[in-house]
Structures are given as structure tokens and as C-alpha cells.
C-alpha positions as CSV (number, residue, x, y, z in Angstrom):
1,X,-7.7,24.5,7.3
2,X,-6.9,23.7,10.8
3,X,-5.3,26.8,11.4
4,X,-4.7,29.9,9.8
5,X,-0.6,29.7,10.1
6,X,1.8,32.7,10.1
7,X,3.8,33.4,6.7
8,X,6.5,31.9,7.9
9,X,5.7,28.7,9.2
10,X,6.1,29.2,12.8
11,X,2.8,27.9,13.9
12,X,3.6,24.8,12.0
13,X,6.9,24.2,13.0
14,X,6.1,24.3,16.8
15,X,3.0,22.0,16.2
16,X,5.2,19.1,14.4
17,X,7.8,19.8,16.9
18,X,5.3,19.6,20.0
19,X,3.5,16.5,18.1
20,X,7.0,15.1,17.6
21,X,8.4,15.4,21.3
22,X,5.0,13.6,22.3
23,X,5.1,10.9,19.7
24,X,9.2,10.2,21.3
25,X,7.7,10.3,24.8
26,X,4.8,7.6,23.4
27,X,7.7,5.5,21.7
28,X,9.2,5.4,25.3
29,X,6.3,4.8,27.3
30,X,4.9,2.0,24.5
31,X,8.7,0.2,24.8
32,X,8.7,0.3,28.8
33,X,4.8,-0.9,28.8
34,X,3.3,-4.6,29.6
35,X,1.1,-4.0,26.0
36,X,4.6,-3.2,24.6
37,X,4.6,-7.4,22.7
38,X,1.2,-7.1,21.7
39,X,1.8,-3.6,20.0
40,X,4.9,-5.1,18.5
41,X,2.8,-8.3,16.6
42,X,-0.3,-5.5,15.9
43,X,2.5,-3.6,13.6
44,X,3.7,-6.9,12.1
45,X,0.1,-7.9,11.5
46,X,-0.7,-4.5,10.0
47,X,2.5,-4.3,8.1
48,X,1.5,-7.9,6.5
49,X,-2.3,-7.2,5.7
50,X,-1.2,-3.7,4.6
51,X,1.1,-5.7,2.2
52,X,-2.2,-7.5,1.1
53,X,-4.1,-4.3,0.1
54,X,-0.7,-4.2,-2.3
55,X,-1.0,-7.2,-3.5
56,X,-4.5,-6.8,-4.1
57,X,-3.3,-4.1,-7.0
58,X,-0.2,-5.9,-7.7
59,X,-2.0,-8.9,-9.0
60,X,-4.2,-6.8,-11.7
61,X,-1.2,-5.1,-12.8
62,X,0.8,-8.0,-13.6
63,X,-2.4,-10.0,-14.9
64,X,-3.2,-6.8,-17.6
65,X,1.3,-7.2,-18.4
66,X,1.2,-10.7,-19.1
67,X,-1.6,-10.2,-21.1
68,X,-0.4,-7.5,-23.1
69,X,2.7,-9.4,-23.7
70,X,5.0,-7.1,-21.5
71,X,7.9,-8.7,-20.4
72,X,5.6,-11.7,-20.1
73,X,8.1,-14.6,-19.1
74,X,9.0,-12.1,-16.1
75,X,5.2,-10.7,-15.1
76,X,4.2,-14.1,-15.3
77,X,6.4,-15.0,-12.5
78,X,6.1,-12.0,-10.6
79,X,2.0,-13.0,-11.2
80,X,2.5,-16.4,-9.1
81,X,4.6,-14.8,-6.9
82,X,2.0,-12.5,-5.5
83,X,-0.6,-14.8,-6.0
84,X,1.5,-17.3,-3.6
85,X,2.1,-14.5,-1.3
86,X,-1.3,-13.2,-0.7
87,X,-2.4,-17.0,0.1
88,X,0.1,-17.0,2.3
89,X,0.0,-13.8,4.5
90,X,-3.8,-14.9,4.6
91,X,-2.8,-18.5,6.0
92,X,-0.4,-16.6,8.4
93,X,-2.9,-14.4,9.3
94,X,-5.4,-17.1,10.5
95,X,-2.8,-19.5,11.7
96,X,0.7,-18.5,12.1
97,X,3.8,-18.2,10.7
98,X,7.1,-17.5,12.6
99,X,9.1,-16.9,9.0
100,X,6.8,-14.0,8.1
101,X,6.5,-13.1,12.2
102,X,3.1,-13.5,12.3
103,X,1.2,-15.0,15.3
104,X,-2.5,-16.4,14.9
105,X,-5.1,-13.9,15.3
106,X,-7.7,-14.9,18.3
107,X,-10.3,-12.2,18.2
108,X,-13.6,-13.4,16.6
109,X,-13.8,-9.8,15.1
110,X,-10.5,-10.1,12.9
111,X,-11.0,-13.5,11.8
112,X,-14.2,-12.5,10.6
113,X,-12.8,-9.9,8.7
114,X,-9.5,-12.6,7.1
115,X,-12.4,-14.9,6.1
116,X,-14.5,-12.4,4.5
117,X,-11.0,-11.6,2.4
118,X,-10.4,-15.3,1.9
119,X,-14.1,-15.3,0.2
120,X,-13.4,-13.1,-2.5
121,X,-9.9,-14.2,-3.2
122,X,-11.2,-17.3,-4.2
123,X,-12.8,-15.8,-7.1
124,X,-10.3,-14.2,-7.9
125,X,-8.3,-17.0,-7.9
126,X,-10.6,-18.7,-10.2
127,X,-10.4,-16.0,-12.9
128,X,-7.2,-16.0,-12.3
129,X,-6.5,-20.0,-13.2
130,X,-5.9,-20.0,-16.9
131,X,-3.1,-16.8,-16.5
132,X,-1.4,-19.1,-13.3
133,X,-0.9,-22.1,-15.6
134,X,0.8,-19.8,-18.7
135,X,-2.2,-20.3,-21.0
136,X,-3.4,-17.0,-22.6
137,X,-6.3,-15.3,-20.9
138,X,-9.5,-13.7,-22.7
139,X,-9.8,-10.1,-22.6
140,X,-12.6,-10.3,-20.4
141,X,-10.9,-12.4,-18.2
142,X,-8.2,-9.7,-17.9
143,X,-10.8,-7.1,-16.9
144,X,-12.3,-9.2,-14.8
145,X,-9.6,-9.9,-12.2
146,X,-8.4,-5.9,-12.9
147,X,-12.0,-5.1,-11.6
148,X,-12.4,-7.7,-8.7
149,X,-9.1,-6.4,-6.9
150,X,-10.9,-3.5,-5.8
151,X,-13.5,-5.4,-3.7
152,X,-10.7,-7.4,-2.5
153,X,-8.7,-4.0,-1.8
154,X,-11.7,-2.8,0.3
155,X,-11.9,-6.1,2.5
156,X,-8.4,-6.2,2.7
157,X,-8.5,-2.7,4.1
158,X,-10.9,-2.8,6.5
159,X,-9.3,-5.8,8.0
160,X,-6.3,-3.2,8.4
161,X,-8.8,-0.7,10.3
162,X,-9.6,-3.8,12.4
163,X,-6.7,-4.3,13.4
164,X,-5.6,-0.9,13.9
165,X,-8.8,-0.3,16.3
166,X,-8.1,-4.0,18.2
167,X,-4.0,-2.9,19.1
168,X,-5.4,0.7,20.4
169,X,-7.5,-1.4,22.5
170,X,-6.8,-0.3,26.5
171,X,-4.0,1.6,25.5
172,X,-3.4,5.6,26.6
173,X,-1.0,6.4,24.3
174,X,-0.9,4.6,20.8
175,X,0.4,4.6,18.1
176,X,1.4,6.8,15.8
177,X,4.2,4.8,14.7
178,X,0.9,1.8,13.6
179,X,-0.5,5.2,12.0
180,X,2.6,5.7,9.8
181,X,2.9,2.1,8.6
182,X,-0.7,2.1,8.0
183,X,-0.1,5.0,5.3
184,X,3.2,3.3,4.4
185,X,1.7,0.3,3.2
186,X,-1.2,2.4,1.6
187,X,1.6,3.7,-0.3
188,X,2.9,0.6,-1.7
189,X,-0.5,-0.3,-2.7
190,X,-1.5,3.3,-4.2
191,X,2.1,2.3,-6.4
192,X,0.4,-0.3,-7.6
193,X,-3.0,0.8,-8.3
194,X,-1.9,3.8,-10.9
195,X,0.1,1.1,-12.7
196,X,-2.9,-0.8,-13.3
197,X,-5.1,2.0,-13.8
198,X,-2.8,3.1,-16.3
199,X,-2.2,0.1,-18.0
200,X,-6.5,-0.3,-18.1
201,X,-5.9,3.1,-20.1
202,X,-3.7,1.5,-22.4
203,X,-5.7,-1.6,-22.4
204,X,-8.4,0.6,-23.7
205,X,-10.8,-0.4,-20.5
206,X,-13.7,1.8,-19.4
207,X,-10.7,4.5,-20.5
208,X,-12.4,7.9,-19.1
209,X,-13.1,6.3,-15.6
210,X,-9.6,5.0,-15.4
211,X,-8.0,8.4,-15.8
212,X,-9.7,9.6,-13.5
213,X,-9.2,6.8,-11.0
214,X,-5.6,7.5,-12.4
215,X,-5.5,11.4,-11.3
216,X,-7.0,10.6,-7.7
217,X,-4.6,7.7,-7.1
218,X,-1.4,10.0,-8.2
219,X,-3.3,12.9,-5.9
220,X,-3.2,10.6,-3.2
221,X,-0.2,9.1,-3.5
222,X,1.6,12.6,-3.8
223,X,0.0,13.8,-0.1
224,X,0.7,10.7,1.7
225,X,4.2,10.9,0.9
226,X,4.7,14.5,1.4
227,X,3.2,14.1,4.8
228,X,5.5,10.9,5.2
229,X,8.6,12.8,4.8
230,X,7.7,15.9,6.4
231,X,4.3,15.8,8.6
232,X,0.8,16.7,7.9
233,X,-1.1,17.8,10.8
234,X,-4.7,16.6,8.9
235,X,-3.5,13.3,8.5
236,X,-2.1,13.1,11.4
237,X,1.5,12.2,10.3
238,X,4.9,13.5,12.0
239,X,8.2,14.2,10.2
240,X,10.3,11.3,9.5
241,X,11.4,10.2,12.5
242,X,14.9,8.8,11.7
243,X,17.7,9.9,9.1
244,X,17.3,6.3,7.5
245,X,13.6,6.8,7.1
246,X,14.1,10.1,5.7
247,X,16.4,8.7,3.0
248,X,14.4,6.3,1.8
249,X,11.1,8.6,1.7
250,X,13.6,10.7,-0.3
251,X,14.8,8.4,-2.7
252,X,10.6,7.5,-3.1
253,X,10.6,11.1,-3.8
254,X,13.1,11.6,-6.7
255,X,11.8,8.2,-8.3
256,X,7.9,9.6,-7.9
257,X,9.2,12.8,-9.3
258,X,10.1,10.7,-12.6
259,X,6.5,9.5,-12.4
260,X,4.2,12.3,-12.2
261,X,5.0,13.5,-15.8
262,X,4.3,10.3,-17.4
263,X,1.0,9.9,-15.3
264,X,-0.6,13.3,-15.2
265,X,-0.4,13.2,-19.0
266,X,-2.4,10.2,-19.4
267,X,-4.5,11.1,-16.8
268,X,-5.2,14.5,-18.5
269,X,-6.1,12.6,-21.9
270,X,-3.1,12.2,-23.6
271,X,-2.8,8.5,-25.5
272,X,-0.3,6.2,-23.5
273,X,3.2,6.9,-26.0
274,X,5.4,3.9,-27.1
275,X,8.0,3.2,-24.4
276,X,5.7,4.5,-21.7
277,X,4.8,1.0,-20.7
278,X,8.0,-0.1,-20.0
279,X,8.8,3.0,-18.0
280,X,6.0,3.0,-16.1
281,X,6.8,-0.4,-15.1
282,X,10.1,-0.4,-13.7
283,X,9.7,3.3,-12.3
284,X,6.5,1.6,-10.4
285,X,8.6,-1.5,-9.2
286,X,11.4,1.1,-7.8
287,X,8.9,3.2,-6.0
288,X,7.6,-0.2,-4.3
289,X,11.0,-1.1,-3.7
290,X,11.6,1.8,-2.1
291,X,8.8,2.2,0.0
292,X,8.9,-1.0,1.5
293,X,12.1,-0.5,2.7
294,X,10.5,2.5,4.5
295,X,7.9,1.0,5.7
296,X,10.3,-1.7,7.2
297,X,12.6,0.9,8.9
298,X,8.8,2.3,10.4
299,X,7.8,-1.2,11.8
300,X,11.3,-1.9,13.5
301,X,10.8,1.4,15.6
């Protein structure tokens, strides 16, 4: 611990509320500043390769769905669609694009970092052919992609740290707000890395190291959002700063609370129970849902 706090909370409350009234005077002095555009495109290019690191999980989900045969005509699609996506946040990224409000990164450093993402997504893509066309894919082809989305996670991710370190560049005071989104996005993403982790349980793939993957994820995921919604001095995180992002993170809340059950089971070493697929499917699509609308409200601070 940081501190040894009082019984009743005071110590904490006045350091959120003192980190709070400086994080409002930051917001005030970032709006008013010369650096206040180029902080604005860092947290759009954050929010978008943050979005990657989902997709990244998203894409071995639905790979192990359509391959199991769950809801396949609808996974399937929702498989192209993030493929299609990724490609494209990665084109943006390098080159442009005003739809998704990116403009094209210039530093040697970060483009670096988007082609060294751009190297393993290719072989992803490759495993990935067969399942993008509608023809069935081998089990090992399954766990294949499932297992490559973690190195393309990790490259993913530290082009996010890039990023983060190039906006801070020169500047006093900044950002908490590109902090928050940061662990926003990481949200989405940890959404979508339990799924898969769970389905691999299911899937009966390296099952022992998946639960526990399964347990740290859910861990994780439970902090981040707790500290979301009401600050966590370790991680650096104020209290929601507006009403409408406190709804949100509470509506993530009530939908994760429908979650943990289901997950800490199998992650304890219970089998994966009929119907638990499905549920654990569209609970995991309402919790990205609603995170991203969060993580929007963040970004337009």
C-alpha cells in the first residue's frame, strides 16, 4: 500500500478529490494550450490502436465460434468484420483516414512500431484464409490463430505505449484523460480475451493454462473497471469524471456482475455447462458494447 488510510476513508477521499481538482485544472490548461490539436489526434490515435489490441482478441474468439459452430452464419461475419477493421485502423494509422479521424503518423519511432504489427498480422491473416472464405478450418488451424493473437496483442500494445510516450512529449501537464482511455480500451480488449480463453477451455485447448489465463484476465478486468468508476490511486486513475461516463461504467458493472459467476467457475475447474456458451457470448458482446461507449464519452473530453 501507498498509504496506510484511516477507517473511514478520509485519506482517500481528499487524495481523489485533490487528484481530481488537478486533473480539471490539466483539462483546462490542455484545451487553452498550442499542443491542445496534437493532444486531441494522440487520443484518437490511441483510442484506434487501443481498438486494435481488441481486435487482436476479438478475432480468436470469433475464429474458435465459427468453428465450434456457434451462431456460425453471424460469427462468421462478425469474423470479416474485424478482420476488415484491423486492416483498416492499420492503413489509417500509417496513412490517414478522415472517416475514422485519423491523421498519418510521421515519427519514425511509431511507424516502426505499425509495421512491426503489420508483420505479424499477415500471418495471421494467412491462417486465417480458409475461415474468411466460409470453408471449415482444421482444429489446428483454430489454435493457431487463438495462439498468434497474443503476439499480435503485445505489438499492438506497445505501439499504444508509443504513442502514449510521443503525445506527453514537451508537455507539463498530460494527460490523464490519454491514461483513462488507455485502460478503457484495455478493457474492451480484456472483454474479449476471457471469451476466448474460455471458449479454448471449452475447445479443450492447453485447458489448465487457459483457466488460469482465464482467472488473471477476469482479475484484471474486475480492477480496471473498479478504478474506472471510482479511482485507484496505484493505477493512477480518477473517479469518473462525468455523470454520462459514470453510467456507462455502471451499466459495464451490472452486465460484468452477470459474468463473474459464469467465469470464476470455469476458471476454478468446473466443465463449461450447456448454454454457457451462448451466455458467455452475448454477455461479452454487451460488456464491449458498453465499454466502448465509455471509452468514446473519455476521448471527446
Amino acid at each position: 500500500m501507498l498509504f496506510e488510510l484511516t477507517g473511514d476513508g478520509k485519506l482517500r477521499f481528499f487524495i481523489l478529490s485533490l487528484l481530481a481538482a488537478i486533473l480539471a485544472l490539466a483539462a483546462v490548461v490542455g484545451t487553452n494550450s498550442p499542443l491542445a490539436k496534437s493532444r486531441i489526434d494522440f487520443e484518437k490515435a490511441v483510442n484506434m490502436a487501443g481498438q486494435q489490441r481488441t481486435l487482436a482478441q476479438q478475432i480468436g474468439k470469433e475464429a474458435i465460434l465459427v468453428a465450434m459452430g456457434i451462431d456460425k452464419e453471424t460469427n462468421l461475419q462478425r469474423l470479416q468484420d474485424s478482420h476488415a477493421m484491423f486492416k483498416r485502423i492499420s492503413k489509417g494509422l500509417r496513412n490517414g483516414d478522415a472517416a475514422l479521424g485519423l491523421k498519418p503518423l510521421s515519427e519514425p519511432e511509431l511507424i516502426r512500431h505499425v509495421d512491426r504489427v503489420e508483420q505479424i498480422w499477415s500471418s495471421v491473416e494467412q491462417l486465417l484464409a480458409r475461415g474468411m472464405a466460409g470453408d471449415e478450418m482444421t482444429a489446428e488451424e483454430v489454435v493457431a490463430v487463438a495462439e498468434m493473437t497474443e503476439p499480435l496483442y503485445s505489438v499492438v500494445d506497445e505501439l499504444v505505449k508509443a504513442l502514449r510516450q510521443e503525445a506527453q512529449k514537451g508537455m507539463v501537464v498530460f494527460s490523464i484523460n490519454l491514461l483513462a482511455i488507455d485502460y478503457s480500451t484495455r478493457q474492451s480488449m480484456l472483454s474479449q480475451k476471457l471469451a476466448k480463453e474460455f471458449l479454448l477451455v471449452a475447445y479443450g485447448h492447453s485447458v489448465e493454462k487457459n483457466r488460469k489465463a482465464l482467472a488473471r484476465s477476469s482479475s484484471h478486468f474486475d480492477r480496471v473497471l473498479k478504478g474506472l468508476l471510482d479511482g485507484d490511486l496505484q493505477l493512477r486513475l480518477r473517479q469518473a469524471p462525468t455523470p454520462a461516463i459514470r453510467i456507462e461504467l455502471q451499466k459495464a458493472m451490472q452486465i460484468w456482475t452477470d459474468v463473474v459467476p459464469i467465469v470464476e467457475s470455469v476458471a476454478n475447474g468446473r466443465q463449461v455447462e450447456d448454454g454457457q456458451l451462448g451466455q458467455i457470448s452475448d454477455l461479452n458482446l454487451s460488456l464491449l458494447e458498453t465499454i466502448d461507449t465509455a471509452t468514446g464519452l473519455f476521448e471527446a473530453l
